[in-house]
Backbone as numpy.savetxt, mean C-alpha at the origin, in Angstrom:
# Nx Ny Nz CAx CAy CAz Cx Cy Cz
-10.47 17.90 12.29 -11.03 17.99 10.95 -12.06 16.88 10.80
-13.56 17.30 10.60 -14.40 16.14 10.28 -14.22 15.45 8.93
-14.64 14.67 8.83 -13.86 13.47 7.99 -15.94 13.62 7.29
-16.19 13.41 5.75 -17.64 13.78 5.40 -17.98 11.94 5.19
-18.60 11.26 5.60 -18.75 9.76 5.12 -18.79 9.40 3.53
-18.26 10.33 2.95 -18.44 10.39 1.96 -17.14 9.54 1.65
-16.29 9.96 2.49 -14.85 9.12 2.33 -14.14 7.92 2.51
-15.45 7.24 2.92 -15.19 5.81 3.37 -16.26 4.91 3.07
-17.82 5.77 2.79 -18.94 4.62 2.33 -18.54 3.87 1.35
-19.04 2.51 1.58 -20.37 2.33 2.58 -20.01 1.68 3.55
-18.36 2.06 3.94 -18.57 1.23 5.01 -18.81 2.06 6.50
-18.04 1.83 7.78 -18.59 2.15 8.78 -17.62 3.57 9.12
-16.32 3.09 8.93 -15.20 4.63 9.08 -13.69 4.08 8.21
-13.14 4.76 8.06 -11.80 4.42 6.99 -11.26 3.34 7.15
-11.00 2.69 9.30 -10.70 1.34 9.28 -11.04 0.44 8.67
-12.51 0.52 8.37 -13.39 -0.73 8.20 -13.18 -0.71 6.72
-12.94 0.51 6.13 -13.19 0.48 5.10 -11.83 -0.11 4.67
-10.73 0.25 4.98 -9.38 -0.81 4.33 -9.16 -2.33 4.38
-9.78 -2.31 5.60 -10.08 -3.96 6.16 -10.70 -4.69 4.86
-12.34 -4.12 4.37 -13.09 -4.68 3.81 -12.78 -4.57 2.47
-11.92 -3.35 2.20 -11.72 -3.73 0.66 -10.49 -4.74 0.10
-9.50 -4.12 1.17 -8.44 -5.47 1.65 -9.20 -7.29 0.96
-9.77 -7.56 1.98 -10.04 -8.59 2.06 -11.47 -8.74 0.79
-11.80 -8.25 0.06 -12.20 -8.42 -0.99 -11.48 -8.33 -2.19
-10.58 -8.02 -2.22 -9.30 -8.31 -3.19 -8.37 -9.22 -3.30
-7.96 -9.31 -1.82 -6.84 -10.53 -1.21 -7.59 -11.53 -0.89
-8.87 -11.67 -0.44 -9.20 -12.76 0.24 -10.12 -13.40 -0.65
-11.25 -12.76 -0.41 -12.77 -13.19 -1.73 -12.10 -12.98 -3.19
-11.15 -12.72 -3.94 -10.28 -12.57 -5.10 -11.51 -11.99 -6.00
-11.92 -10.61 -5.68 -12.75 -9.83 -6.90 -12.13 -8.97 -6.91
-10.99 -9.66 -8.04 -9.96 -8.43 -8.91 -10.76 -6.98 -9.55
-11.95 -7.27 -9.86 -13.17 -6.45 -10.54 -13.15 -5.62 -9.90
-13.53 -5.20 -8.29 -13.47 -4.39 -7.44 -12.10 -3.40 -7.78
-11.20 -3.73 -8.06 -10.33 -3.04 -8.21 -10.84 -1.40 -9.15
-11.52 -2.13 -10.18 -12.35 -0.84 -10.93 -13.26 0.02 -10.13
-13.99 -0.16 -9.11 -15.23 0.44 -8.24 -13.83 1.15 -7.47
-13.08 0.49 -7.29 -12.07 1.30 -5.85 -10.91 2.26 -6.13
-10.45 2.07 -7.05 -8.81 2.52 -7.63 -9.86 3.75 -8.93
-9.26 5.18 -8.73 -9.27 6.49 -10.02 -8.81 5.23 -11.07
-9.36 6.00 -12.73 -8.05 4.85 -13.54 -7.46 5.69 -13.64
-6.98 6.27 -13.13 -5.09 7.37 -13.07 -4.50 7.20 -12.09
-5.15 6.45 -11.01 -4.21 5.75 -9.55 -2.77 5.27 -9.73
-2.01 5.87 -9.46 -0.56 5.63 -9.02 0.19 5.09 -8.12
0.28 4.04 -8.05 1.25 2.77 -7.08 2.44 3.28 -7.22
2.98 3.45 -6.38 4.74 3.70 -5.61 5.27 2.43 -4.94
5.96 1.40 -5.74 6.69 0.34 -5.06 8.31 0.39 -5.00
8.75 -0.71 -4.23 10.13 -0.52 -4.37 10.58 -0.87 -5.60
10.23 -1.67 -6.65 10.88 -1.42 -8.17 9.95 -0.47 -9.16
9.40 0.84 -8.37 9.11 1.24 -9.38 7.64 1.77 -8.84
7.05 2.31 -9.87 5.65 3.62 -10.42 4.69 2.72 -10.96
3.93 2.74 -10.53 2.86 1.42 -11.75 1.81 2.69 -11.96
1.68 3.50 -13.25 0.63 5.10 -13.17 -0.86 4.27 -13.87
-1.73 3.82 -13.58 -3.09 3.45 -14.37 -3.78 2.02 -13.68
-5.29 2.65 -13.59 -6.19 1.44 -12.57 -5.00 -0.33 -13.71
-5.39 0.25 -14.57 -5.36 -1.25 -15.66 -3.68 -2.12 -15.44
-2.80 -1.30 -14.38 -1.59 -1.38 -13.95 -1.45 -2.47 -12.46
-2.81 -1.92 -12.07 -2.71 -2.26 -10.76 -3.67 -3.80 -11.04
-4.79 -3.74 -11.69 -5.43 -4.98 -12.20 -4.49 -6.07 -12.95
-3.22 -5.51 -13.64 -2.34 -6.65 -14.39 -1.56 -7.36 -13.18
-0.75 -6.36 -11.78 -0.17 -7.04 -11.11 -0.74 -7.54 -10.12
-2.22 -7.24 -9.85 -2.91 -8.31 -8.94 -2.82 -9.87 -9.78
-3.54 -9.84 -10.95 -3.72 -10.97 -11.47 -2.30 -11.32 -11.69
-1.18 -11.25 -11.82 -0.05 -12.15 -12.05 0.36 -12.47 -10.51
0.12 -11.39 -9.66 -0.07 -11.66 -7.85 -0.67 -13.35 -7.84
-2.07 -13.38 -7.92 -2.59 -14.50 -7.77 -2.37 -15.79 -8.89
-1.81 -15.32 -10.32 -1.66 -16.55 -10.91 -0.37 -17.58 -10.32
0.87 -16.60 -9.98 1.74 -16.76 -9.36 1.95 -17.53 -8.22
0.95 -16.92 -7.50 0.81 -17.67 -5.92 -0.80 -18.03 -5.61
-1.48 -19.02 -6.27 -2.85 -19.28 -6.17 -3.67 -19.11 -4.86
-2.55 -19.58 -3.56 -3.17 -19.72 -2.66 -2.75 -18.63 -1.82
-2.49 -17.79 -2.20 -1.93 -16.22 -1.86 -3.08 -15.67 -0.86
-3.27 -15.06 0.34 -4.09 -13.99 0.91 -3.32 -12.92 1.59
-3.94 -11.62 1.72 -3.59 -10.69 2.33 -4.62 -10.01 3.54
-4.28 -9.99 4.01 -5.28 -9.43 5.38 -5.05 -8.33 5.86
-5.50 -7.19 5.61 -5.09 -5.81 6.47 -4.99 -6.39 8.13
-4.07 -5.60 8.78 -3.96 -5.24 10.17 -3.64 -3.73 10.50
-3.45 -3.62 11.94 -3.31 -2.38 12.60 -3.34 -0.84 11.63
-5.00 -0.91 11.31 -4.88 0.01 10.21 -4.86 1.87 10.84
-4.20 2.78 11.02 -4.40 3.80 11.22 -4.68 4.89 9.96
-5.32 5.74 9.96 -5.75 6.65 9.40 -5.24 8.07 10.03
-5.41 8.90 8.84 -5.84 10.62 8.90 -6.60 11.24 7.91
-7.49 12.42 8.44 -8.04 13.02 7.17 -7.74 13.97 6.74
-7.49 13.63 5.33 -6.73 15.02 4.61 -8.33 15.76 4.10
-8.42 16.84 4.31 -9.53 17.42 3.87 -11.08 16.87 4.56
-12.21 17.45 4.28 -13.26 16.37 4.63 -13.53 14.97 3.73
-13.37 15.20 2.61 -13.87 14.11 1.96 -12.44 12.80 1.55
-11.26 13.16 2.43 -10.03 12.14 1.68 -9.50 12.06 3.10
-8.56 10.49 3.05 -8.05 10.36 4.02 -6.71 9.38 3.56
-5.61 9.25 4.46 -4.73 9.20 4.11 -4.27 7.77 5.44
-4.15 6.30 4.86 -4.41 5.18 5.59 -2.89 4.78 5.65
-2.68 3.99 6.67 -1.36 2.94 6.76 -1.63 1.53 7.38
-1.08 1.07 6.89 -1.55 -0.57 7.43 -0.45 -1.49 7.28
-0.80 -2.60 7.80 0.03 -3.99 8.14 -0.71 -4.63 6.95
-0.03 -5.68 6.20 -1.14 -6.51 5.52 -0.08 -8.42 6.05
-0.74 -8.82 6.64 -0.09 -9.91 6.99 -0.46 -10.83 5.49
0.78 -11.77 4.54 0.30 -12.04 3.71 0.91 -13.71 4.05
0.19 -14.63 3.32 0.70 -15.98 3.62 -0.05 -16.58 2.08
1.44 -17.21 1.94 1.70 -18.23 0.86 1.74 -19.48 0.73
1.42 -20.48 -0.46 2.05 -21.56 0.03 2.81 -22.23 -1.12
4.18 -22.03 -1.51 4.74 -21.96 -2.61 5.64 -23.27 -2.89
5.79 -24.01 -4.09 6.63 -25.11 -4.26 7.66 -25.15 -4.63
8.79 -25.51 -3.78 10.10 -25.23 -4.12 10.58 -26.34 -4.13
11.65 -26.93 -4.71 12.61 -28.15 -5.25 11.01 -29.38 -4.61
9.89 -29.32 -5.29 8.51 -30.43 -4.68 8.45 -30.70 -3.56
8.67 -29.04 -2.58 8.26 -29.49 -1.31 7.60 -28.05 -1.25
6.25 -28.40 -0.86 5.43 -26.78 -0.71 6.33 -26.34 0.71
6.70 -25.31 0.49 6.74 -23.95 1.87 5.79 -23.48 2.02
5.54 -23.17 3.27 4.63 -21.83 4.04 5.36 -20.77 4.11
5.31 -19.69 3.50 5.48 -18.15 3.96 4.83 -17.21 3.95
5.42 -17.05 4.87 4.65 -15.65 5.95 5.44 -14.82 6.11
5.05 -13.09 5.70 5.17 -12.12 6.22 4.46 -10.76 5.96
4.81 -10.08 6.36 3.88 -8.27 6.68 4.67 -7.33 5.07
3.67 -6.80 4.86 3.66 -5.89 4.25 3.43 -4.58 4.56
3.75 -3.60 4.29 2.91 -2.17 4.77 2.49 -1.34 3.58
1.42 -1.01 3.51 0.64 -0.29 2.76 0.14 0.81 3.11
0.33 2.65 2.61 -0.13 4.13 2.70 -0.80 3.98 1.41
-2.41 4.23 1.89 -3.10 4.61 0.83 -3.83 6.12 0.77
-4.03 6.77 0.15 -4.79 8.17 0.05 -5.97 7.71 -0.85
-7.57 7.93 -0.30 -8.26 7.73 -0.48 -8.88 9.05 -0.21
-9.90 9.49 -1.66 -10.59 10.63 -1.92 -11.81 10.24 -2.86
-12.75 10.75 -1.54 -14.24 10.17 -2.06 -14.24 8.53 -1.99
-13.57 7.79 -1.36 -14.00 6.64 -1.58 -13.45 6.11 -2.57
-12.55 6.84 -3.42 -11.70 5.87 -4.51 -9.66 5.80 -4.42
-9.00 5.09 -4.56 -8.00 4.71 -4.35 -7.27 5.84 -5.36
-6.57 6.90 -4.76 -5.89 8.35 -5.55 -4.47 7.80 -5.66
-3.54 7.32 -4.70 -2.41 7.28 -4.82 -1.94 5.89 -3.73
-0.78 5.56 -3.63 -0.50 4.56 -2.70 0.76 4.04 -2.55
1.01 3.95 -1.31 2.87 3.38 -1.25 2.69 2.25 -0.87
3.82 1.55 -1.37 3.49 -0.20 -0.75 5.06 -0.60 -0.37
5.09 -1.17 0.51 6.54 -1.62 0.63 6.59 -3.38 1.14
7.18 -4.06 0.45 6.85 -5.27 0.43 8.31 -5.91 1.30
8.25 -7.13 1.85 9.01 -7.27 2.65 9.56 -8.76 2.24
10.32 -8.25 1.11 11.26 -9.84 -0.05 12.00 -9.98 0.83
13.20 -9.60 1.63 13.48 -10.39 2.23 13.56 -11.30 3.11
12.00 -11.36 3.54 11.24 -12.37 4.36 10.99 -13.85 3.25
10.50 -13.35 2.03 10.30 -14.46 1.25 11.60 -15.02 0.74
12.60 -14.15 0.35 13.94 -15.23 -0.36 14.03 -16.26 1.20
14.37 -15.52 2.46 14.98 -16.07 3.53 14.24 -17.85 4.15
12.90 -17.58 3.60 11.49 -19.02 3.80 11.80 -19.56 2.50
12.13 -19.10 1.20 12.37 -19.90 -0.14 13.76 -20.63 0.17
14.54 -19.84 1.34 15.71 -20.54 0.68 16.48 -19.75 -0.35
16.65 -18.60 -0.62 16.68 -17.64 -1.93 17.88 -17.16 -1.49
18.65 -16.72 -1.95 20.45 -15.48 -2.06 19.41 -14.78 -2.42
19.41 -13.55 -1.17 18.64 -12.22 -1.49 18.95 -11.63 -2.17
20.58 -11.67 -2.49 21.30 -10.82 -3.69 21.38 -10.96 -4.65
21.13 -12.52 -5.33 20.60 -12.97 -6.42 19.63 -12.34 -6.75
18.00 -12.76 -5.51 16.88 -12.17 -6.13 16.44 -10.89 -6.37
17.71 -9.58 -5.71 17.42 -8.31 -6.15 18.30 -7.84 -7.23
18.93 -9.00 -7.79 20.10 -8.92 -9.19 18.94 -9.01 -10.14
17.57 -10.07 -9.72 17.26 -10.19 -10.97 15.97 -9.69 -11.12
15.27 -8.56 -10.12 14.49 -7.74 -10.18 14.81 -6.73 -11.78
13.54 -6.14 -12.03 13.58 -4.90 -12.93 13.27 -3.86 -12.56
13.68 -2.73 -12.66 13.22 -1.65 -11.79 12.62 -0.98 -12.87
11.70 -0.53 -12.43 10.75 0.51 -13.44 10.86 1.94 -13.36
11.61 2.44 -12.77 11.42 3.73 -12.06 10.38 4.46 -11.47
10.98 5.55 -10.92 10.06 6.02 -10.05 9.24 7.08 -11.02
7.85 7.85 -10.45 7.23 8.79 -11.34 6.19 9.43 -9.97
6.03 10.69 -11.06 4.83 11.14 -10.19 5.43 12.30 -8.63
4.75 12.13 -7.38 5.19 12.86 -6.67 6.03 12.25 -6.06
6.97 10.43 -6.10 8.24 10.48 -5.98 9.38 11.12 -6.36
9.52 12.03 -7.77 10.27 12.39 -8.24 10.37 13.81 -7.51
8.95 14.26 -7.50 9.24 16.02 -7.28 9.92 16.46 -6.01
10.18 17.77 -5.23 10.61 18.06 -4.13 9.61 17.80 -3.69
9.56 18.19 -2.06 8.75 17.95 -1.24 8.28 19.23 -0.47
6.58 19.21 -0.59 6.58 20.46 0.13 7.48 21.06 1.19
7.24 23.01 1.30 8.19 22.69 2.47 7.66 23.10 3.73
6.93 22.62 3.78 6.25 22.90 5.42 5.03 20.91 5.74
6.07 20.20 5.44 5.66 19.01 5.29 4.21 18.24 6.50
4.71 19.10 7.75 3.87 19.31 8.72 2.82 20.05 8.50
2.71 20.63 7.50 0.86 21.59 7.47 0.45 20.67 6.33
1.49 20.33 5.10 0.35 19.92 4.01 1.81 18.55 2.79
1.37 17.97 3.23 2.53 16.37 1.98 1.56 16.11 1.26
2.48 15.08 -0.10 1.74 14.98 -0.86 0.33 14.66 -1.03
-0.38 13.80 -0.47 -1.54 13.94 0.03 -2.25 14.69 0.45
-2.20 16.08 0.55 -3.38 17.28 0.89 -2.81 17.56 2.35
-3.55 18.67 2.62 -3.44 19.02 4.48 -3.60 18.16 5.07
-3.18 18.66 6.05 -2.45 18.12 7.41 -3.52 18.28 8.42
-4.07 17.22 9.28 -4.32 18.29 10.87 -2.98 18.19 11.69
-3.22 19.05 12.69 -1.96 19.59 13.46 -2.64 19.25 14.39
-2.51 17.63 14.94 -3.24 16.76 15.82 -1.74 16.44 16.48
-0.91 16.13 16.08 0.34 15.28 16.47 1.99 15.96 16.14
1.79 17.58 16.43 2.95 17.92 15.83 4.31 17.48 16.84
4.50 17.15 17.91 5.81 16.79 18.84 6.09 15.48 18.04
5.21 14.49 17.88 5.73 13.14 17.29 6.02 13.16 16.02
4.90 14.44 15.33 5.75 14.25 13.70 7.01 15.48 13.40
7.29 16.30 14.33 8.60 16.85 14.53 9.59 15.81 14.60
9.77 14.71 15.80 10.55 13.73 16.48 10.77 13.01 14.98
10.05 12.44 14.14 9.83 11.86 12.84 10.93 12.68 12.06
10.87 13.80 11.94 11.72 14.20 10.80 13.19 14.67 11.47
13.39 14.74 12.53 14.29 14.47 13.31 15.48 13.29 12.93
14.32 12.20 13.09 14.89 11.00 13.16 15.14 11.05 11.44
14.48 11.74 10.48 15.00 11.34 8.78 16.08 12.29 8.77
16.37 13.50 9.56 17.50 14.55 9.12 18.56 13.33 9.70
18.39 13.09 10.54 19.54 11.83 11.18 20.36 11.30 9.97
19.10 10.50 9.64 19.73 9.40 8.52 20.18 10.03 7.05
């Protein structure tokens, strides 16, 4: 399936393009960009929860960085697919490093995040994020069970809630499928009937 450049300008192909918007958000901190990149009906899927509106995703960047000033995120090992010609459907590493003050002794922490984004036309449609707290309680020093006692969960919304297509291999929430990789994404749902 050709992919139209329409789906990644201006940059060079979808890698470049997560890399660079990545690191203009996380790194160069132009929260603003968030408006040029994100629908304002973009829907975040985290583990506490649905965040549905661009102006959702702009509140928890900025409490992101008021929180942790010296906060960056860096995309890594970004793979892609294209759903349709003009949308594509990304996964990535985001290696993130902190430097946070606990009982007046700064910590360093470090760890990976993973981020699925669906990108159509070049703007941010939908996105899963899965963040990896128990890397940070374990560098804070934190009772992980404390810190997921005192999480809020927002619930879930959107196409977390609904069934799931049922031919998940031709077309998921994100639009069609190519049928580039069907033995490994057979083996995949294999391994979820398992669990």
């Amino acid at each position: 399936m050709a992919l139209d450049p329409v789906a990644y300008q201006p940059y060079n192909d979808p890698d470049d393009f997560i890399r660079e918007v990545t690191d203009r958000i996380w790194v160069q901190r132009d929260v603003s960009y968030i408006v040029d990149n994100y629908e304002p009906d973009s829907i975040v899927h985290g583990g506490l929860g649905t965040v549905i509106g661009r102006d959702g995703v702009i509140d928890g960047s900025l409490m992101r960085i008021a929180g942790t000033p010296q906060h960056i995120g860096v995309a890594e090992d970004v793979v892609w697919e294209a759903r349709g010609d003009d949308a594509f459907l990304s996964s990535h590493l985001i290696f993130s490093a902190d430097e946070i003050l606990v009982d007046g002794v700064v910590k360093r922490i470090r760890k990976r995040n993973i981020a699925n984004c669906l990108y159509r036309r070049g703007r941010m449609v939908e996105e899963w994020v899965v963040r990896d707290e128990l890397a940070n309680c374990l560098q804070m020093g934190i009772d992980p069970a404390e810190a997921a006692l005192a999480q809020r969960f927002r619930g879930f919304q959107g196409s977390m809630t609904e069934e799931p297509p049922k031919d998940v291999l031709a077309v998921g929430d994100s639009g069609p499928r190519p049928d580039d990789f069907r033995p490994e994404c057979e083996m995949v749902l294999e391994f979820i009937d398992e669990v």
